[in-house]
C-alpha positions in Angstrom: 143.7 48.9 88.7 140.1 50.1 88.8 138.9 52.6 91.2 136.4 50.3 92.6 139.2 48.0 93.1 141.3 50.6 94.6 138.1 51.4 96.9 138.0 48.1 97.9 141.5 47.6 99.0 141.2 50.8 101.3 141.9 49.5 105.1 139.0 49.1 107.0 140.4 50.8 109.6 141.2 53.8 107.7 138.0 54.0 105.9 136.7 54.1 109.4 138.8 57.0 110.5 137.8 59.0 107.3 133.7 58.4 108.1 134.5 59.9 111.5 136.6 63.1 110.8 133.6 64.3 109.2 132.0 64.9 112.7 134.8 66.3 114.0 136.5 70.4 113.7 140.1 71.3 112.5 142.0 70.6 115.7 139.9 67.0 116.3 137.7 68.0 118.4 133.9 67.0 117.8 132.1 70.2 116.5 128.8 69.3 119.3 131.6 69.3 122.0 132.9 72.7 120.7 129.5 74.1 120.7 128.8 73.2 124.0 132.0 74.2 125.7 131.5 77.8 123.4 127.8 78.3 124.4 127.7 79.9 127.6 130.5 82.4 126.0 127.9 83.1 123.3 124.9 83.4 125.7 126.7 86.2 127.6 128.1 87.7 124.5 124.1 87.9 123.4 122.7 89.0 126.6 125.4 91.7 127.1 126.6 92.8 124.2 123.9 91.7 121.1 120.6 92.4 122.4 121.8 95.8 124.3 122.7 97.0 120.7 120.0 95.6 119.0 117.5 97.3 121.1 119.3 100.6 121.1 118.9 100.4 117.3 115.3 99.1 117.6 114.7 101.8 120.6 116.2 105.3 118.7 113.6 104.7 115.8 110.7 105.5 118.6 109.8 109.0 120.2 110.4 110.0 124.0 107.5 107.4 125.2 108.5 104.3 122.9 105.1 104.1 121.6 105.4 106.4 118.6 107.8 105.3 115.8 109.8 108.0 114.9 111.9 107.2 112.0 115.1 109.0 111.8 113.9 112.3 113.4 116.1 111.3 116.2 119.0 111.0 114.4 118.0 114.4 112.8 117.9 116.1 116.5 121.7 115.2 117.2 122.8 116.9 114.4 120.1 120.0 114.5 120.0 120.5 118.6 122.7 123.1 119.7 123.9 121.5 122.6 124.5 117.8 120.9 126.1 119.6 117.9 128.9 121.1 120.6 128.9 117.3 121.7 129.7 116.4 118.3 132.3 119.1 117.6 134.2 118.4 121.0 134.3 114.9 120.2 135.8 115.9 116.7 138.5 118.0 118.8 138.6 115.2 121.6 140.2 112.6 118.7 141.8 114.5 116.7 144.0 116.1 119.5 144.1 113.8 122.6 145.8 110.7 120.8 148.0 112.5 119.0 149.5 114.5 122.0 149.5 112.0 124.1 151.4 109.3 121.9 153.8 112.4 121.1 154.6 112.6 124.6 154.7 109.2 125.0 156.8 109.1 122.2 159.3 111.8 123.4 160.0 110.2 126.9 160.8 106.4 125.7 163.4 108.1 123.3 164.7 110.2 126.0 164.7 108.0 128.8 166.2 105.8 126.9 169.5 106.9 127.6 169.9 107.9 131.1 170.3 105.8 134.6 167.0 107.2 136.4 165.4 106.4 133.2 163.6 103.3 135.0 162.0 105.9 137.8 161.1 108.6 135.8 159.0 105.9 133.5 157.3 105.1 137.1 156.6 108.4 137.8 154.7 109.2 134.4 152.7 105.7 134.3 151.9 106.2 138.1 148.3 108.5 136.9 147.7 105.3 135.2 147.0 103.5 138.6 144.6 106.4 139.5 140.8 105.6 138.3 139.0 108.3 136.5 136.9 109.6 139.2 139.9 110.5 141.3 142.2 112.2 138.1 138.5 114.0 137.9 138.6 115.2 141.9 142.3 116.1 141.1 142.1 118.3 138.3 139.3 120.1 139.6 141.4 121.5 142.5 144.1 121.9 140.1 142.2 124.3 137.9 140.4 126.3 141.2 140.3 129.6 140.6 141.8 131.2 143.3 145.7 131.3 143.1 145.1 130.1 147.2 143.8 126.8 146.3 144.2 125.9 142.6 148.2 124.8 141.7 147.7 126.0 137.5 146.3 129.3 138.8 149.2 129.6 142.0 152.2 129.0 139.2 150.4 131.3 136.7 149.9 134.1 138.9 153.3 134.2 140.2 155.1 133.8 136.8 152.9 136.6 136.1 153.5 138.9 139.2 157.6 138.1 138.4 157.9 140.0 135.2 154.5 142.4 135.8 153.9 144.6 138.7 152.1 142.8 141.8 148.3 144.6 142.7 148.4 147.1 145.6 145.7 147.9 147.8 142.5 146.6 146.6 139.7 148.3 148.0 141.1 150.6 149.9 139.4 154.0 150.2 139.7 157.4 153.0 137.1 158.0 155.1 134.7 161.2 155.1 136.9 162.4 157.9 140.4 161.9 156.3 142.0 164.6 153.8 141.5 162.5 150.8 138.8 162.5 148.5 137.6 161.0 145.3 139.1 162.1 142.2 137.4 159.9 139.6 138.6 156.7 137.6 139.3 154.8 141.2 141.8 157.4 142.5 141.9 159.7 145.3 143.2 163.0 145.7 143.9 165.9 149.0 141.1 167.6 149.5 143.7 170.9 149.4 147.0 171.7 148.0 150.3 170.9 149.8 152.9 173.0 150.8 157.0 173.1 151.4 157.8 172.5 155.2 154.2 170.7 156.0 153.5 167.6 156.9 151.3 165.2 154.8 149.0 162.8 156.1 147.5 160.2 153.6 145.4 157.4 155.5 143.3 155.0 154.2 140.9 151.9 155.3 139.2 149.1 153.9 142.5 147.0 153.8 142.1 143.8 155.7 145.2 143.6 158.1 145.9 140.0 156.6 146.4 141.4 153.3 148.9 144.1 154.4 152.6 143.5 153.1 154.5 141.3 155.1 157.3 143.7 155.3 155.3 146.8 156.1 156.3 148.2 159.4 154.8 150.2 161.9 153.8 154.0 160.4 156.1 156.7 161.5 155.1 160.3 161.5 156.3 162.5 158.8 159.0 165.1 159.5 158.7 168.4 158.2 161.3 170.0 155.7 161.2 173.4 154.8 162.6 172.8 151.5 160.6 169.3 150.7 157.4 167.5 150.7 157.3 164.7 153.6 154.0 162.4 154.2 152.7 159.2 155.6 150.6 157.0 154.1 148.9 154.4 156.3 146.5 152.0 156.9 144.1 154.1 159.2 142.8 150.9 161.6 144.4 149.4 164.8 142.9 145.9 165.4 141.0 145.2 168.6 139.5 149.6 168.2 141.0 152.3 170.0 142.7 154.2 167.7 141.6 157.7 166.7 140.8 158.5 162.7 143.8 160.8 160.8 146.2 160.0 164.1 149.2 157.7 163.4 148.8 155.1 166.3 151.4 152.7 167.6 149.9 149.7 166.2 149.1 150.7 162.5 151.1 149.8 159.7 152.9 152.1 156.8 151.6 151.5 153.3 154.2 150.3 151.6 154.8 150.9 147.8 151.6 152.7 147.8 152.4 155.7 144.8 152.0 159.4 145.4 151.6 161.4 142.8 152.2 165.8 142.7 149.4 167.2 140.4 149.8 170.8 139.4 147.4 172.0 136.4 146.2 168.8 135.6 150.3 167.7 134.9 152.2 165.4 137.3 155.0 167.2 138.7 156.7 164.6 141.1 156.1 161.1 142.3 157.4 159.3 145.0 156.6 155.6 146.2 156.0 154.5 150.5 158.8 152.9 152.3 157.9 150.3 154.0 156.8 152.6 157.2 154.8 154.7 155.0 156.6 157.6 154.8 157.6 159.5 150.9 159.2 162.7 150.3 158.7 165.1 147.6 160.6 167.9 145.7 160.1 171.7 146.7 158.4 171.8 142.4 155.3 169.7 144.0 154.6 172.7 146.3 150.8 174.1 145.4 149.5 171.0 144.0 147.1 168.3 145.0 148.5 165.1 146.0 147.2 162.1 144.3 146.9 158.3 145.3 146.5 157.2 141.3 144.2 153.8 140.9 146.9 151.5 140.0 146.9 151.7 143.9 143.9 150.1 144.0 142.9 147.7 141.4 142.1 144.1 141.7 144.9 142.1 141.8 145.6 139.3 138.9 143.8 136.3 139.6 144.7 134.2 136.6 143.4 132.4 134.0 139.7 130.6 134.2 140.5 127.6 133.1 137.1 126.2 133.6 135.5 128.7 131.6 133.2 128.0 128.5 136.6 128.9 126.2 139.2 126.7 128.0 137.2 123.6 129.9 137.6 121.3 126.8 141.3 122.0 126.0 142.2 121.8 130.5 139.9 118.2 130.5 142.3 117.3 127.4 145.3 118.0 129.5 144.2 116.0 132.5 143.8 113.3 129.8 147.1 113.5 128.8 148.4 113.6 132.0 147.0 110.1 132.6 147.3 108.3 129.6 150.5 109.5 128.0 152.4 107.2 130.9 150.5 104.3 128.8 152.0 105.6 125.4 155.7 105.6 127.1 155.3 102.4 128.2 154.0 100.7 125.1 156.0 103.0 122.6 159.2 101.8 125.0 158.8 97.9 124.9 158.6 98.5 121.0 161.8 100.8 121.0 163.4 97.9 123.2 163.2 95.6 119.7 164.1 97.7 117.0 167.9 96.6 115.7 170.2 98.8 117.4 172.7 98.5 114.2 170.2 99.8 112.1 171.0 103.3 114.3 174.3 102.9 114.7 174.7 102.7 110.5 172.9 105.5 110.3 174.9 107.5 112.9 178.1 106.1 110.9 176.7 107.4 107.5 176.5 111.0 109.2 173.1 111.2 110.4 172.6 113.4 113.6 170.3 112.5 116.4 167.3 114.1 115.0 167.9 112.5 111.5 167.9 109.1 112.9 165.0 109.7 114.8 163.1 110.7 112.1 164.1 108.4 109.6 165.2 105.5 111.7 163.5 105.3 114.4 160.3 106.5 114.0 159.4 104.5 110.8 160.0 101.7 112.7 157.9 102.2 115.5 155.3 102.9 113.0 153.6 100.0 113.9 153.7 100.4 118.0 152.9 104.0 117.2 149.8 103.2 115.8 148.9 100.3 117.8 148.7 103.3 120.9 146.8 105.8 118.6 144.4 103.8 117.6 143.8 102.4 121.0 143.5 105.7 122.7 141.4 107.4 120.1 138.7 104.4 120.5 139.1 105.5 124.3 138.3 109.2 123.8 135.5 108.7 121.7 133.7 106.7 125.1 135.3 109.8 127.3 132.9 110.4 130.2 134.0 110.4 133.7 136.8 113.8 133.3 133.8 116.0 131.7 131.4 115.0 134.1 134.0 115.2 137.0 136.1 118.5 136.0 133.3 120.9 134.0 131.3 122.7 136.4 127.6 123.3 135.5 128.2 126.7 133.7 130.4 125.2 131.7 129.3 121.8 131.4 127.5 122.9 128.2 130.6 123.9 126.1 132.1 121.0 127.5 129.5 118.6 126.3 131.3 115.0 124.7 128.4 112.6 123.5 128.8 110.2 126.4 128.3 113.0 128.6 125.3 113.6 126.4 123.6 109.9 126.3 124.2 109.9 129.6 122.1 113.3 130.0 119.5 112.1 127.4 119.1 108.8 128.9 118.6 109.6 132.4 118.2 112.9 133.3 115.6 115.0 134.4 114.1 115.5 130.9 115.5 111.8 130.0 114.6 111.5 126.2 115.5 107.8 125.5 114.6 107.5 122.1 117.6 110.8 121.5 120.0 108.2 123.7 119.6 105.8 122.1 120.6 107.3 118.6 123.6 109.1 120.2 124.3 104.9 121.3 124.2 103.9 118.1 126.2 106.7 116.6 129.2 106.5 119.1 129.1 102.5 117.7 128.9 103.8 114.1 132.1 105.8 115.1 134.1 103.2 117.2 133.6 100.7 113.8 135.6 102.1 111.3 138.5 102.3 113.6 138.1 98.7 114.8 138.1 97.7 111.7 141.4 99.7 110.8 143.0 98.3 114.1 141.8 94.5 112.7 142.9 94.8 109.4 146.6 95.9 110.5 147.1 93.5 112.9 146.2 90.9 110.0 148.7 92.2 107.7 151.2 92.1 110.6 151.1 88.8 111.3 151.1 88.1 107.3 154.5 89.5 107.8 
């Protein structure tokens, strides 16, 4: 049989079917009808997302006015100007650090929650930040990191880990009066004006010490009794509240300085010490007789106030925690639903061929979460790359500089008060050029897992 006599026997009816496919798409539907349903999708996806980028490239060619082409001297600027070249470099520290903690965490508490009842709530607790926006975590962590141990938590818990194993401060700012036996010795400390003797009484007061800040055990100063064969003084705060009380006279109402240190100097050599009891009083050895007593200026220095953890040399590293603290409830949660699936006799054969836990998490399990693991790392490091809100939030002005991340900055070069948008617009069109290369990593493994 010829072909044209094959042709010819071809059903009309199928023929016809066969002239009309070719209007049609894959899945039958006609390709106009496609278009149309697709076409308000496309003119959003223009007007939103196309022409915005388009013009950002079009607009960072031009100077700060838009009528002066510019060429790439914009582009030069961000990687010439100091304070975008810290943008830069934070950003750099922003991805390489931020998504890896936080999927390590992440990481660590699906593997360990995995096993216990209260599992469930503790996941709850760490994924609760994720309910709180940006702004807020912002608000939070600003209080967190106050510096005053009064009102900032890091500073509170830092202080007093540090006051537990080092010796708390004394008696800022106190001083004596012109009146009182005491005098200034040099270095922040205070000596007696003349030597002391066995069987005399010593009187040490100071002022300058708000009442509030006195020891919460001191109690009520108590005049020293004499010993002929000892050293006895009082050392007191030298100030009864509401006035009335008379300068170097123990009154009723003023308060012993407690744990305040006495010193016996005798040819320029400390002889004795002793340290206030809680109403004041100290007692010294007959060997401190003929020297000048001295209140030395560990008495008197500023008390620990902790770390400054908004300061130029640990903002970035405290926004990356609050970071962390939000998003690493999002790792857990991802990282667990993939621990959920992996084959549960895969670990057991291990753990029958004598691997310990830590063997078959490092061989076992986390090769096979290589795939969730990634997933999270690459979706939190696009993230940080777009970081805005916790600079602008957290970083106070005299530190907002050496926290600088380049949304901060396009957000500062586009509309602030020396609003450059040509510099804006290249710092747009960079952050793009960086978010790419990992889209395109995220795209090409998801294709090779669903090849699989």
């Amino acid at each position: 049989m010829t072909a044209p006599e094959a042709s010819a026997r071809v059903p009309e009816g199928e023929g016809g079917t066969a002239r009309g496919r070719r209007g049609t798409s894959v899945t039958g539907t006609r390709r106009l009808v496609a278009a149309g349903f697709l076409l308000p999708a496309l003119v959003l996806l223009g007007a939103l997302v196309v022409y915005p980028i388009g013009y950002s490239l079009y607009r960072s060619f031009f100077d700060k006015s838009g009528d002066g082409f510019a060429g790439l001297g914009n582009y030069v600027e961000i990687f010439t100007d100091d304070t975008i070249l810290t943008a830069v470099k934070n950003n750099a520290v922003w991805v390489l650090v931020a998504p890896a903690v936080a999927t390590a965490l992440g990481l660590v508490f699906a593997v360990l929650t995995e096993r216990v009842r209260w599992g469930t709530a503790f996941k709850l607790v760490v994924f609760m930040p994720m309910a709180i926006s940006m702004l807020a975590a912002g608000i939070i962590f600003r209080l967190v990191y106050e510096q005053d141990p009064e009102r900032g938590v890091a500073n509170a818990v830092w202080v007093g880990v540090h006051d537990t194993f080092a010796e708390s401060a004394g008696y800022p700012k106190a001083h004596p009066l012109p009146v009182h036996p005491l005098q200034a010795a040099g270095g922040g400390a205070f000596v007696t004006k003349e030597p002391v003797t066995a069987g005399t009484a010593v009187r040490l007061p100071l002022v300058g010490v708000a009442p509030a800040k006195m020891p919460g055990d001191a109690e009520p100063a108590k005049a020293p009794a004499a010993d002929p064969g000892r050293i006895n003084g009082t050392a007191w705060l030298d100030f009864t509240r509401g006035g009335g009380g008379k300068p170097n006279t123990i009154d009723t109402k003023e308060l012993g300085l407690k744990g305040i240190k006495v010193e016996a100097v005798k040819d320029g050599k400390v002889v004795a010490t002793a340290t206030a009891a809680a109403d004041g009083t100290f007692s010294l050895p007959a060997e401190a007789e003929g020297a000048v007593l001295r209140l030395p200026a560990s008495n008197f220095r500023e008390p620990y106030n902790g770390v400054d953890w908004l300061g130029p040399s640990l903002v970035t590293p405290a926004i990356i925690g609050s970071y962390v603290w939000m998003w690493a409830g999002f790792a857990m949660v991802l990282i667990a639903a993939g621990l959920a699936a992996v084959p549960r006799e895969l670990l057991e054969a291990a753990r029958v061929d004598g691997a310990n836990e830590w063997q078959v998490f490092r061989k076992v399990t986390v090769p096979l979460l290589a795939p969730v693991l990634a997933v999270v790392l690459v979706t939190l490091m696009i993230n940080v790359l777009k970081i805005f809100d916790l600079v602008f939030i957290i970083a106070p002005g005299s530190a907002q500089d050496d926290a600088n991340v380049l949304a901060l900055q396009l957000y500062r070069s586009s509309f602030g008060t020396d609003a450059h948008l040509g510099v804006g617009s290249a710092i747009a069109v960079l952050l793009l050029l960086l978010v790419i290369p990992v889209m395109l990593f995220n795209i090409r493994r998801m294709r090779r897992e669903t090849r699989r």
